[in-house]
C-alpha positions, 0 to 999 in steps of 0.5 A: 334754811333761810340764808341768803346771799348778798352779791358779795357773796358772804353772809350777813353780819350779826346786829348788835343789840347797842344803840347806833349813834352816826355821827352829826345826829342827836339821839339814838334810833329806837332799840331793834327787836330781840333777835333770836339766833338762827338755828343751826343749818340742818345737815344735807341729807345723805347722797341717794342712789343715782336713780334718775339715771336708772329711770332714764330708759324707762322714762324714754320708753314710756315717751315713746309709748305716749307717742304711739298712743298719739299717732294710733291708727298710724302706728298699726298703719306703719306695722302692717307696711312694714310686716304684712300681717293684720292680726287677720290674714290667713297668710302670715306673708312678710310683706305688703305690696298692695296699699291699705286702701286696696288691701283684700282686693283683686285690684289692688293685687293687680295694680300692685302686681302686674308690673312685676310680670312679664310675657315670653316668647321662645323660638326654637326649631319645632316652633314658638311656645309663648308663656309668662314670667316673674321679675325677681331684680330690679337689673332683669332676673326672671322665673319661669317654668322649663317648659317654657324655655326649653329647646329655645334658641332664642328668647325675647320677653315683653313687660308690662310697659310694652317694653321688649328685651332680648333674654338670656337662659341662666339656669334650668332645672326640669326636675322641677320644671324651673328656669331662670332668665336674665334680660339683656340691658335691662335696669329699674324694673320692678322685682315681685315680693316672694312670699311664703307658701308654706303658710298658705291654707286651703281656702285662701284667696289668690290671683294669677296673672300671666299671659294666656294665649298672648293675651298680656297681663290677663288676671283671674283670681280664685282660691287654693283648692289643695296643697302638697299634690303631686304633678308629674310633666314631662322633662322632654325638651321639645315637649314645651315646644309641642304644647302650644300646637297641642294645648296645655302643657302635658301632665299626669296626677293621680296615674292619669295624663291630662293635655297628652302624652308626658312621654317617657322622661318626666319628673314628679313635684308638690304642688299647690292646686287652685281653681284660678282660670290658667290657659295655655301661656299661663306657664311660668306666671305669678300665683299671689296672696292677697297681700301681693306676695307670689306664692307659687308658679303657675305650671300645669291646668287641666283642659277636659278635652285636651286629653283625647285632642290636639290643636286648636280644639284642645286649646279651645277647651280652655280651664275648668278651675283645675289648676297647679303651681309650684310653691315659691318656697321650692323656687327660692330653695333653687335659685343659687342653683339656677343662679350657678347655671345648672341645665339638668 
């Protein structure tokens, strides 16, 4: 259509085909042209479907996909932070602690991890044991293994900044050889990320890092050598006390003892088998994938002549890669037990 508007707003009027005379001048102008009437306006066509609107989401959708491919290496960047797999990672883990930049390496780990893992000692009327442990919260929740803590009439833990706190048992449970301790007056530490280990697979890398013989913060690395073995340890509560004159923690697998005698009362769990260097003082440290997440506890090694041995020539056998942890999914299963004050 070619109608336009003047800025009163009406339509322009039709000429007339007559001479124009004004007033005062001779003559007429020269005839206009023929005009030719317009044709009459077309009809509007008929309302479409509001399909702009059906479109919208689509088209918001195909932005943010356009945006994506923009930032490339920086979306799949964000989806690793984010979720802890790569396409490539043996162990589906749900998070990733290490940074990008140090992924896949032992270092990374342990720059990563070794804030989150703390020493312990703990007194009690046969002696001192010394063992590890893993912050779980911010406020001072801590894993460790029974047998670390039982008997104790006091426990004092020390962090990786060389900070000292006065602990708290919360929660036992021999059965499994798990404790749960609490820090007195602590805030801001840095709670380790718990993995899955019902995803881990022979073969994969991991790190342990605990304290052996008081040594803190010690890291080894190694692989899991085996899953689902079945360790049996004492339940004995002056028997965490005596491994620390006698060696390593006292075990049976397979119908054989291993670092002593387990004694009477004992108890059987799954455990993961790797062949990371674990001494004595390594008990209730931190098994980890390679991504940062604890897959296990470290609970039991075996020391060749420790089973025929006491005293420090036990201790001084040190670890022969045969070691045992238990999976942190059967730490996460316990905790609203251990949480609830449980002492069996």
């Amino acid at each position: 259509m070619t109608d336009t508007f003047r800025h009163s707003g009406e339509y322009p009027q039709q000429q007339s085909s007559a001479p124009v005379h004004h007033g005062g001048t001779q003559g007429a102008y020269p005839p206009p042209p023929a005009f030719a009437p317009e044709a009459p306006p077309e009809p509007p066509e008929p309302a479409k479907p509001p399909r702009r609107r059906a479109r919208g989401p689509l088209a918001l959708l195909a932005a943010v996909a356009i945006a994506a491919a923009a930032v490339g290496g920086g979306t799949a960047y964000a989806f690793q932070e984010l979720t802890g797999k790569d396409g490539t990672s043996s162990s589906a883990a749900n998070t990733n602690v290490v940074p990008t930049s140090q992924k896949g390496t032992v270092s990374g780990v342990a720059e990563a991890v070794s804030p989150s893992i703390v020493e312990i000692s703990a007194k009690s009327e046969s002696g001192e044991a010394t063992g590890s442990g893993v912050i779980i919260t911010g406020d001072g929740e801590i894993i460790t293994n029974n047998h670390v803590i039982s008997g104790a009439t006091s426990v004092k833990v020390t962090t990786n900044d060389g900070k000292s706190y006065d602990a708290e048992v919360v929660g036992t449970d021999s059965k499994k050889d798990l404790a749960l301790i609490k820090l007195q007056d602590a805030t801001g530490l840095k709670a380790a990320s718990l993995g899955d280990s019902d995803n881990v697979k022979i073969g994969d890398d991991v790190v342990a890092i605990g304290s052996p013989e008081g040594l803190t913060g010690t890291v080894t690395s190694g692989i899991i050598s085996a899953l689902d073995r079945d360790v049996t340890v004492s339940t004995d509560e002056d028997q965490g006390q005596r491994q620390q004159q006698g060696g390593g923690w006292p075990f049976e697998y397979g119908g054989e003892q291993f670092n002593g005698d387990t004694g009477s009362s004992k108890t059987t769990y799954k455990a993961l088998q790797t062949d990371a260097s674990l001494n004595p003082g390594n008990s209730g440290g931190a098994l980890i994938d390679m991504n940062g997440n604890i897959v296990g506890i470290n609970s039991a090694m075996y020391s060749p002549s420790s089973s025929s041995q006491s005293g420090a020539q036990a201790s001084s056998s040190g670890s022969v890669g045969l070691g045992f942890a238990i999976p942190i999914n059967t730490v996460k299963a316990d905790l609203d037990t251990l949480r609830a004050g449980a002492t069996d």
